[in-house]
MDTraj code that builds the backbone (N, CA, C; nanometers):
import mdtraj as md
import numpy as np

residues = "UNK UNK UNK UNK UNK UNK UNK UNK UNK UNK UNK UNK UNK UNK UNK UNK UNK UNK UNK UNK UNK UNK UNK UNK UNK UNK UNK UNK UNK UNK UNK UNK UNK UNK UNK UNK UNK UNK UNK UNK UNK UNK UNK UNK UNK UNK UNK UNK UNK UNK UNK UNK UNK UNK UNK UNK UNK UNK UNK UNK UNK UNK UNK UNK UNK UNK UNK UNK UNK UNK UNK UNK UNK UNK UNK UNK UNK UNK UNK UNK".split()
xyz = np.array([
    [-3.6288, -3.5633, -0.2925],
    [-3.4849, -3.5499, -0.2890],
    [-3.4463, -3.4337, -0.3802],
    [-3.3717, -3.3565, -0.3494],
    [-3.3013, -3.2462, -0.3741],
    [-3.2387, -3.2507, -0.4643],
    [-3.1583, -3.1508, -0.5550],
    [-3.0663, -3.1550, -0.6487],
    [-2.9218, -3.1650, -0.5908],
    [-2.9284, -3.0888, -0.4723],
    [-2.8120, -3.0767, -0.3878],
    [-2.7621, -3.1638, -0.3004],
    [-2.8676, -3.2327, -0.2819],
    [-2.8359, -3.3925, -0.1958],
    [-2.7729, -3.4577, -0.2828],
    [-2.8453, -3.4775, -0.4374],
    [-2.7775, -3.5843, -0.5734],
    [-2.6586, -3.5400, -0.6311],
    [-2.6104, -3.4010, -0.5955],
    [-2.4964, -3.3436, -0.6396],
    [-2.4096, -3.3710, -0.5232],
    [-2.4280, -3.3317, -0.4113],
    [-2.3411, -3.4153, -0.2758],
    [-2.2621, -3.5497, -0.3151],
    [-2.3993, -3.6155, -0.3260],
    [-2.3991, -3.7825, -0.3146],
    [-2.2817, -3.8126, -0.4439],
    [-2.2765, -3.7367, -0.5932],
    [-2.2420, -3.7803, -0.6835],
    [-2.1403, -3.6944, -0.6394],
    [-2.0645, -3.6203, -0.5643],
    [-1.9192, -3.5620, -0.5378],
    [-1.8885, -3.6915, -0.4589],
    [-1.9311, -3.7388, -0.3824],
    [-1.8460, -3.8020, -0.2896],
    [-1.8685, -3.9390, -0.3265],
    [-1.9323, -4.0071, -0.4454],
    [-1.8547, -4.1154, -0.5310],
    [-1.8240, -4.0993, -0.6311],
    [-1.7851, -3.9675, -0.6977],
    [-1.6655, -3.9587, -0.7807],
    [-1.5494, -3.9544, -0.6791],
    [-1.5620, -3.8999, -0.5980],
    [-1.4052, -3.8491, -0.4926],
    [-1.3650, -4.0275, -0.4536],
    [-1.4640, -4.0695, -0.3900],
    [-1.4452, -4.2521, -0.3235],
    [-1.3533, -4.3236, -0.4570],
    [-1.4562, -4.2806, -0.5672],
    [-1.4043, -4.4416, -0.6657],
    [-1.3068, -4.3754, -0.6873],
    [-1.2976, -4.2845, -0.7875],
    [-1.1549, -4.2138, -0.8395],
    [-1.0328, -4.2350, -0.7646],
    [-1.0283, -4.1917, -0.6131],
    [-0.9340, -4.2641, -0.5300],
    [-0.8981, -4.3740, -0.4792],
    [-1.0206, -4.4532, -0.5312],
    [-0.9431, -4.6144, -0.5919],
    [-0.9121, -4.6471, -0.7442],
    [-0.9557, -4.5906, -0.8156],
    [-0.8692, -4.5701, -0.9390],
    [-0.7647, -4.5181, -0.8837],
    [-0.7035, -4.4248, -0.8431],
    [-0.5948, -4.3771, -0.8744],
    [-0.5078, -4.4682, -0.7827],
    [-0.5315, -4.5338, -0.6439],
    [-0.4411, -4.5971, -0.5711],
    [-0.4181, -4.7489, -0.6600],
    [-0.5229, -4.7933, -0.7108],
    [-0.5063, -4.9202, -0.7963],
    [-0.4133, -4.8970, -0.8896],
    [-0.4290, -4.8026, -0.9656],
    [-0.3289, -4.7987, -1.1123],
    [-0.1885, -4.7516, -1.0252],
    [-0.1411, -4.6828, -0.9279],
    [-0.0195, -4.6663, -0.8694],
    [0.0005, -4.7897, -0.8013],
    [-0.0346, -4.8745, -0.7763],
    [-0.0360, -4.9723, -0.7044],
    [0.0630, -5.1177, -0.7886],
    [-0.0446, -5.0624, -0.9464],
    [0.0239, -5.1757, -1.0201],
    [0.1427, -5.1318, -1.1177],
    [0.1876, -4.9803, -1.1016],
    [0.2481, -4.9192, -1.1675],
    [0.3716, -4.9403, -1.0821],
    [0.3741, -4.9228, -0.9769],
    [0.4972, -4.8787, -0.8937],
    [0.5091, -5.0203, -0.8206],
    [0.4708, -5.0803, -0.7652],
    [0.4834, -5.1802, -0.6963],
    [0.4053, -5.3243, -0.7587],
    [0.4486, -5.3378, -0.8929],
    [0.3580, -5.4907, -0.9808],
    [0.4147, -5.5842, -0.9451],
    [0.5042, -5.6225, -0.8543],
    [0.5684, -5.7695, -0.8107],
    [0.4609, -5.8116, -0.7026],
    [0.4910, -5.6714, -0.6120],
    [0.4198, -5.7153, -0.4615],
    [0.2822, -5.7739, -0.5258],
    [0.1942, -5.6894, -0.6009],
    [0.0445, -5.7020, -0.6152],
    [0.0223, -5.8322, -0.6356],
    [0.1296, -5.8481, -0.7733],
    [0.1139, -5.9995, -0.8548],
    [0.1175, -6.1583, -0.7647],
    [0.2322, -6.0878, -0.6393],
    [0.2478, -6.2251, -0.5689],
    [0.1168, -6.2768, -0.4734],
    [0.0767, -6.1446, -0.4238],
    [-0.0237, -6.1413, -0.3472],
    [-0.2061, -6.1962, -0.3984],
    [-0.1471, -6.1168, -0.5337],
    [-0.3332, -6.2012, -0.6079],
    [-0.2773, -6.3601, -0.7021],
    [-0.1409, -6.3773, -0.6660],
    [-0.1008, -6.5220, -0.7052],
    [-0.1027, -6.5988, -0.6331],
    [-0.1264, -6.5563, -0.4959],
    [-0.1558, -6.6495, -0.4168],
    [-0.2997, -6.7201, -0.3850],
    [-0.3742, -6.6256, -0.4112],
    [-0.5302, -6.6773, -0.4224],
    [-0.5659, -6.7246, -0.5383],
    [-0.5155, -6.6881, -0.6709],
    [-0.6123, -6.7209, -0.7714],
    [-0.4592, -6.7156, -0.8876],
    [-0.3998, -6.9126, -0.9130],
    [-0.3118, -6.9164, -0.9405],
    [-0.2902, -6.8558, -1.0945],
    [-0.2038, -6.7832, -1.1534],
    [-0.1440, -6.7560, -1.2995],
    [-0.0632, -6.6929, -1.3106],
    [-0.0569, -6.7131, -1.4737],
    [0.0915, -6.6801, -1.5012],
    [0.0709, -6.4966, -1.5138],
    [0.1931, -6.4470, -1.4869],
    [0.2127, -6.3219, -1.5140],
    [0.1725, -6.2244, -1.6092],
    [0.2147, -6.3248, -1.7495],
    [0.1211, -6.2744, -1.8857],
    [-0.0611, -6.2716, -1.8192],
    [-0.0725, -6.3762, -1.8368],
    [-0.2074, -6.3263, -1.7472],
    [-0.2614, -6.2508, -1.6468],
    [-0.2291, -6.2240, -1.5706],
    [-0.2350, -6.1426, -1.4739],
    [-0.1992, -6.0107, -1.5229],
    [-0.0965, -5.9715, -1.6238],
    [-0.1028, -5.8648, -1.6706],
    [-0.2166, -5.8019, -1.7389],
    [-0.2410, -5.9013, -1.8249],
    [-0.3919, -5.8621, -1.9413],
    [-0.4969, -5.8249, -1.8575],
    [-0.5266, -5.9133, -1.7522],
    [-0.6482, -5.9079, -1.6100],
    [-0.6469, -5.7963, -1.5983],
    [-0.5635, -5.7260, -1.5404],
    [-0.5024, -5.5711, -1.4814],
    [-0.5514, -5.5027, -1.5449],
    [-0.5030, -5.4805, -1.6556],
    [-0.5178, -5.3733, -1.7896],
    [-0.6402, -5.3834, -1.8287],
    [-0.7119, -5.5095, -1.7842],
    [-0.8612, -5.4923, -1.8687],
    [-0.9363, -5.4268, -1.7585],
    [-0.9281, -5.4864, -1.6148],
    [-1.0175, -5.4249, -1.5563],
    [-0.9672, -5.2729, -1.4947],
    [-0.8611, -5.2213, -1.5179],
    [-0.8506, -5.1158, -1.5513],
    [-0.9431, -5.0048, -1.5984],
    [-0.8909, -5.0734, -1.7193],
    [-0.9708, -4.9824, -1.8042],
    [-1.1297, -4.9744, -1.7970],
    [-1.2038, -5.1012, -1.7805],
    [-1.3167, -5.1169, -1.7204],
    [-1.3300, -5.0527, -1.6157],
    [-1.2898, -5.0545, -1.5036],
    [-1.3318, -4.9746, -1.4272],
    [-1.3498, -4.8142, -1.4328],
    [-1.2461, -4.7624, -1.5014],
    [-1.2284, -4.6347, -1.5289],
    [-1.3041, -4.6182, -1.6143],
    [-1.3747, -4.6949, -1.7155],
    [-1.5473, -4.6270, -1.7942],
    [-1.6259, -4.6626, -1.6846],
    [-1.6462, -4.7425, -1.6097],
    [-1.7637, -4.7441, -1.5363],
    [-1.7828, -4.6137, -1.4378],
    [-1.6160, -4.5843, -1.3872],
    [-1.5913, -4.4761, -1.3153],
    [-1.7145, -4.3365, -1.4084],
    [-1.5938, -4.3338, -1.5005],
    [-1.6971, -4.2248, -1.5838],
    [-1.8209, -4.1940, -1.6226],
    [-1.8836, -4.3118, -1.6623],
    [-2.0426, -4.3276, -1.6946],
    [-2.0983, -4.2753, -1.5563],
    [-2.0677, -4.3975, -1.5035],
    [-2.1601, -4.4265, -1.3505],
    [-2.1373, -4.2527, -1.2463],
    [-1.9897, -4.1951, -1.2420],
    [-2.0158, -4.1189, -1.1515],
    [-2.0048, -3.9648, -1.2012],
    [-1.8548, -3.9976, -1.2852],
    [-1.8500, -3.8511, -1.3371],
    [-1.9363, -3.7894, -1.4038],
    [-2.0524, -3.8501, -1.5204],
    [-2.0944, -3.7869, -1.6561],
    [-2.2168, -3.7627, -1.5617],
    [-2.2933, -3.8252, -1.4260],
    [-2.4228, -3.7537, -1.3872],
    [-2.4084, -3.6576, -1.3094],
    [-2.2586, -3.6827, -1.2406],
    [-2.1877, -3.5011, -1.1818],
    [-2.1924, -3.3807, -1.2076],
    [-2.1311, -3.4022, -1.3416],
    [-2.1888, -3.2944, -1.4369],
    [-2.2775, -3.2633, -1.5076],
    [-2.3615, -3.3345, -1.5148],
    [-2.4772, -3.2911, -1.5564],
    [-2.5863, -3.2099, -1.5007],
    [-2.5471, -3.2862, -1.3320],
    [-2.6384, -3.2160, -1.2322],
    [-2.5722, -3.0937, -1.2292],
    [-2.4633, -3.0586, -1.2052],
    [-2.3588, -2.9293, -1.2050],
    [-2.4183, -2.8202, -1.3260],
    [-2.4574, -2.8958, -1.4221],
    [-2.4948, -2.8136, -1.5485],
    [-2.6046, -2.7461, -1.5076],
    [-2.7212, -2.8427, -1.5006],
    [-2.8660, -2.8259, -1.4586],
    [-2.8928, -2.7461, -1.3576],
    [-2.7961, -2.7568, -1.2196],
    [-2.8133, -2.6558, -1.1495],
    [-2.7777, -2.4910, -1.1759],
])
top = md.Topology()
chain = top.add_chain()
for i, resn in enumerate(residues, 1):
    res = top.add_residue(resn, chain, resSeq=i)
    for name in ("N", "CA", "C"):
        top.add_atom(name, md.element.get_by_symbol(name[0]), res)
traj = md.Trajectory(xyz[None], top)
């Protein structure tokens, strides 16, 4: 396997996740009633909760984002 295949592969899941980062956090930014009612219907709590949930896996996701896709992006980007 190529450098250019692993540099491909790592553009197009930074591009995938990132654009669910970014539709998730607009999602709960602009429209937090709709989301809340909708994941209150499956998995019952209170709002305070459901807020903290949000914000944690947030932010979780967005390091995993980084570790996992961005930081070997560039590295390969470097290396090449």
């Amino acid at each position: 396997m190529g450098i250019e295949i692993l540099i491909g592969f790592f553009k197009w899941c930074t591009l995938i996740n990132g654009g669910l980062l970014v539709f998730w956090t607009a999602m709960c930014a602009f429209v937090p009633d709709t989301v809340y009612r909708l994941q209150s219907r499956w998995f019952p709590m209170s709002r305070d909760h459901y807020n903290l949930l949000m914000y944690a896996f947030l932010g979780l996701f967005k390091i995993v984002f980084l570790v996992f896709n961005v930081v070997p992006l560039v590295s390969l980007l470097l290396m090449s």
